[in-house]
ChimeraX commands (.cxc) that place a marker at each C-alpha (Angstrom):
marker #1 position -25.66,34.27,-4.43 radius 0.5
marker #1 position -23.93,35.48,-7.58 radius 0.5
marker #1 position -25.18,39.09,-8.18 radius 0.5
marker #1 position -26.14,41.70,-5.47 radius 0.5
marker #1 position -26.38,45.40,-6.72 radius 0.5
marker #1 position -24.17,44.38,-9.57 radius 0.5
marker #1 position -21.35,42.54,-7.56 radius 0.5
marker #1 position -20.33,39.17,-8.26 radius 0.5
marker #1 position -19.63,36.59,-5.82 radius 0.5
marker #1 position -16.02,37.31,-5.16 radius 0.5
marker #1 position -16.90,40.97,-4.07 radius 0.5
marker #1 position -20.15,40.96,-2.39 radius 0.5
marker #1 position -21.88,41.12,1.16 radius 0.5
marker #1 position -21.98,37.14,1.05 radius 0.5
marker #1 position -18.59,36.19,0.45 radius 0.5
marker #1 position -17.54,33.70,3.01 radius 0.5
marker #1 position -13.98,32.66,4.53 radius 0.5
marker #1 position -15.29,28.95,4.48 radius 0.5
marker #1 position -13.52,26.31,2.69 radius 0.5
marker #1 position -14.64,26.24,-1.08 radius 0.5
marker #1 position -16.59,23.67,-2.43 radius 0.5
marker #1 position -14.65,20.92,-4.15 radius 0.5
marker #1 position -15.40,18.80,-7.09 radius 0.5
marker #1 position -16.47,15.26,-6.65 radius 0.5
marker #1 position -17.87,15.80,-3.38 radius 0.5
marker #1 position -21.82,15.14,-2.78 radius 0.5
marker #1 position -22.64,18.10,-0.53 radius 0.5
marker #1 position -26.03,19.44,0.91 radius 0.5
marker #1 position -27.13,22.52,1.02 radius 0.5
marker #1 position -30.38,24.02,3.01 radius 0.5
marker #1 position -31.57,27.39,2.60 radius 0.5
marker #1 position -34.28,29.34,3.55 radius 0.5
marker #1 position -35.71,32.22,1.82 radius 0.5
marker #1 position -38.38,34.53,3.25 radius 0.5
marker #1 position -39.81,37.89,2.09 radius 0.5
marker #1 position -40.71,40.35,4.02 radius 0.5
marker #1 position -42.15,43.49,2.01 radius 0.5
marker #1 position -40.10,44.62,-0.23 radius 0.5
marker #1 position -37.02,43.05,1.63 radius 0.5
marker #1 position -35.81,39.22,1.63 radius 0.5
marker #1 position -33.75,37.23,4.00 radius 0.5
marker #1 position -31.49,34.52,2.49 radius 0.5
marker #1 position -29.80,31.79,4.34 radius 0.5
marker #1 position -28.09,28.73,3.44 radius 0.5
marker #1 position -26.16,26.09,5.66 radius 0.5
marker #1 position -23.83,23.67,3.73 radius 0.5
marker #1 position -23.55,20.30,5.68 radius 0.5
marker #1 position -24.97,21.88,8.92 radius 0.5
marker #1 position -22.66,24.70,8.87 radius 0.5
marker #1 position -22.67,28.41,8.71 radius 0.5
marker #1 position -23.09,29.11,4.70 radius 0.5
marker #1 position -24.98,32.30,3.61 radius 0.5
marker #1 position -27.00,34.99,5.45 radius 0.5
marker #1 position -28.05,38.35,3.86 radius 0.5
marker #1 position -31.17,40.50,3.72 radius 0.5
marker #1 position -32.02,43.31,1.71 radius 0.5
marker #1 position -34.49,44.76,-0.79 radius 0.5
marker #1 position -35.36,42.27,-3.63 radius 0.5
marker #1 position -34.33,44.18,-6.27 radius 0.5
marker #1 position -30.50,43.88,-5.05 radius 0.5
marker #1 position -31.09,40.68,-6.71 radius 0.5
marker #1 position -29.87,39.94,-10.19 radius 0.5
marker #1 position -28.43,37.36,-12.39 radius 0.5
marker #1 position -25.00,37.44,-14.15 radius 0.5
marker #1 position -24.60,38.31,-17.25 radius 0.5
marker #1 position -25.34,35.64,-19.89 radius 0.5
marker #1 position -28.10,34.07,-17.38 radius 0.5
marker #1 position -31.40,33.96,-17.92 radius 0.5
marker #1 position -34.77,32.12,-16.20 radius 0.5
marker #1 position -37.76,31.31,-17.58 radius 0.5
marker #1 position -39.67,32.78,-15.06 radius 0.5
marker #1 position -37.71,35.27,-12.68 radius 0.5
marker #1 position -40.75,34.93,-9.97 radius 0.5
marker #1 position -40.18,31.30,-9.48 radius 0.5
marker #1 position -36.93,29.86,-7.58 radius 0.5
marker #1 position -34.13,28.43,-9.81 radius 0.5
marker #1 position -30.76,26.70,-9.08 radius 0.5
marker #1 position -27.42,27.17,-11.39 radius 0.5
marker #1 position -23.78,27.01,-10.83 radius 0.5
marker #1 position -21.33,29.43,-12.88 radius 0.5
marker #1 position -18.00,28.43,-13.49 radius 0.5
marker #1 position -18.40,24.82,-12.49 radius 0.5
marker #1 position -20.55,21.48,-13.64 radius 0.5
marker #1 position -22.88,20.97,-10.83 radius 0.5
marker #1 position -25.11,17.72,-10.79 radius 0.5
marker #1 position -28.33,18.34,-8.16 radius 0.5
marker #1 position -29.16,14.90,-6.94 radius 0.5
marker #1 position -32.87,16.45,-5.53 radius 0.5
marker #1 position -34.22,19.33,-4.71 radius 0.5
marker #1 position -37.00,19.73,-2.39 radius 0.5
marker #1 position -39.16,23.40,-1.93 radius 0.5
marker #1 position -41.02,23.42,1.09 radius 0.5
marker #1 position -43.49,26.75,1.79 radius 0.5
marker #1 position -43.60,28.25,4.64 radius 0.5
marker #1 position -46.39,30.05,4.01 radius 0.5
marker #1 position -48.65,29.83,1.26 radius 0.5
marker #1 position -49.11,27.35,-1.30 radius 0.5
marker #1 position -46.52,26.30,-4.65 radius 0.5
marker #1 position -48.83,25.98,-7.97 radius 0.5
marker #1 position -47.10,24.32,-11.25 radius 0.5
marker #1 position -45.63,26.65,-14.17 radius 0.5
marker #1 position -47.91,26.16,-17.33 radius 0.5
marker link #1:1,2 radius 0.2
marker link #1:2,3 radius 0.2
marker link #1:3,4 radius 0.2
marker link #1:4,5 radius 0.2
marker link #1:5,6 radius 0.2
marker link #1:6,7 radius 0.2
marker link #1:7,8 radius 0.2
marker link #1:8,9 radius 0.2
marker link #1:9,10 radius 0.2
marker link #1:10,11 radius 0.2
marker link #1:11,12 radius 0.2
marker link #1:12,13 radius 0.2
marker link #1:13,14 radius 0.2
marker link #1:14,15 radius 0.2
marker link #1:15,16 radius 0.2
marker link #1:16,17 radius 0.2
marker link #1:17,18 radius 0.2
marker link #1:18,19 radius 0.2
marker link #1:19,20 radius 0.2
marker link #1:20,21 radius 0.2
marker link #1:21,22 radius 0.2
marker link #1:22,23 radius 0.2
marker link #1:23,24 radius 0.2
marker link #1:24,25 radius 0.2
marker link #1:25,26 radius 0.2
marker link #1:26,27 radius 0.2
marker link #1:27,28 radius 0.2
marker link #1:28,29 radius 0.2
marker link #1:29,30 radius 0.2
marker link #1:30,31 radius 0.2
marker link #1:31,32 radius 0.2
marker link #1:32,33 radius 0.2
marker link #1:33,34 radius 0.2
marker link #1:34,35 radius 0.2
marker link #1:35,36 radius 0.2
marker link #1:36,37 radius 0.2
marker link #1:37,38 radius 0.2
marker link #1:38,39 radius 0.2
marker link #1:39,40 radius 0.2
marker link #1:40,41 radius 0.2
marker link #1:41,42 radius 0.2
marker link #1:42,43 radius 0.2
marker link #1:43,44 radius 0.2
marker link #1:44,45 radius 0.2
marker link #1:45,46 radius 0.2
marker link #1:46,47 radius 0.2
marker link #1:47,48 radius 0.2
marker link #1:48,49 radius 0.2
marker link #1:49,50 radius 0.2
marker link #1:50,51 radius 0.2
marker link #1:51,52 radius 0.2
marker link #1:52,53 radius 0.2
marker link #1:53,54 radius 0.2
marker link #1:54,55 radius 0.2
marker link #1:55,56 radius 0.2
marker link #1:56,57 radius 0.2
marker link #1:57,58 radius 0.2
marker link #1:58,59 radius 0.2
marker link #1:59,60 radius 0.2
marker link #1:60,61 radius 0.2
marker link #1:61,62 radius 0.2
marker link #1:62,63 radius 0.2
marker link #1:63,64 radius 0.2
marker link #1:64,65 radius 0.2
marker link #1:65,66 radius 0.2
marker link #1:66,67 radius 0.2
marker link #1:67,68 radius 0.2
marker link #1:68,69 radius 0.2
marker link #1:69,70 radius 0.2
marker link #1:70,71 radius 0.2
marker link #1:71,72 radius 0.2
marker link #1:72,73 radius 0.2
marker link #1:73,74 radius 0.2
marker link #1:74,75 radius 0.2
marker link #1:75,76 radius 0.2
marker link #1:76,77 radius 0.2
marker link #1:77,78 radius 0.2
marker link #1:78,79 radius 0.2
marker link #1:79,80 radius 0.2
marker link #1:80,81 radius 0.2
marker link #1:81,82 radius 0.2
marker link #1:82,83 radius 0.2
marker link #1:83,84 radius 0.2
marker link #1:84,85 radius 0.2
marker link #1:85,86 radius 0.2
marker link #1:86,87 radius 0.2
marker link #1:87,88 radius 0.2
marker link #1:88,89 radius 0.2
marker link #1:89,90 radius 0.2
marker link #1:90,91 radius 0.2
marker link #1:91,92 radius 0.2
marker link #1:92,93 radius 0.2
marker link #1:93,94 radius 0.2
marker link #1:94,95 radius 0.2
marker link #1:95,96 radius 0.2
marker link #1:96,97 radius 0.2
marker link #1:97,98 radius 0.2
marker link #1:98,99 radius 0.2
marker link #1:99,100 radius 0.2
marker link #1:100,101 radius 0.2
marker link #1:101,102 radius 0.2
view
């Protein structure tokens, strides 16, 4: 959760007081994103634990600078600052149905 309204990681409402991630080390991560009007609710757990929880209006949402998607209505996964290698990654709807990006 990089950028919400304009405020990077280090100074926004999801800043946690949980150990940092650390290189080297295969974690996994589950969240859970569900929109509700013009509001979403983000969770994440990181090995079973406590991670991420906000909700707010969509547009709070925003990439930092320098980042870009292809296509900001479909989900995407990044790291800044640090190499990341995602072993899988699994979607699973909720509701709805997932089509391919042509």
């Amino acid at each position: 959760m990089e950028c919400i309204n304009g405020k990077g990681v280090k100074d926004n409402a999801t800043r946690t007081k949980t150990e940092h991630v650390r290189s080297n080390v295969e974690y996994t991560l589950l969240c859970r994103v569900t929109v509700e009007g013009t509001d979403v609710r983000i969770e994440a757990t990181l090995d079973g634990k406590p991670y991420v929880a906000w909700k707010g209006p969509v547009r709070s949402l925003s990439l930092p600078g320098g980042f870009s998607v292809r296509r900001p209505d479909c989900p995407a996964l990044g790291a800044v600052r640090n190499p990341v290698t995602f072993k899988s990654a699994r979607l699973r709807m909720l509701s709805g149905e997932a089509r391919p990006v042509r």
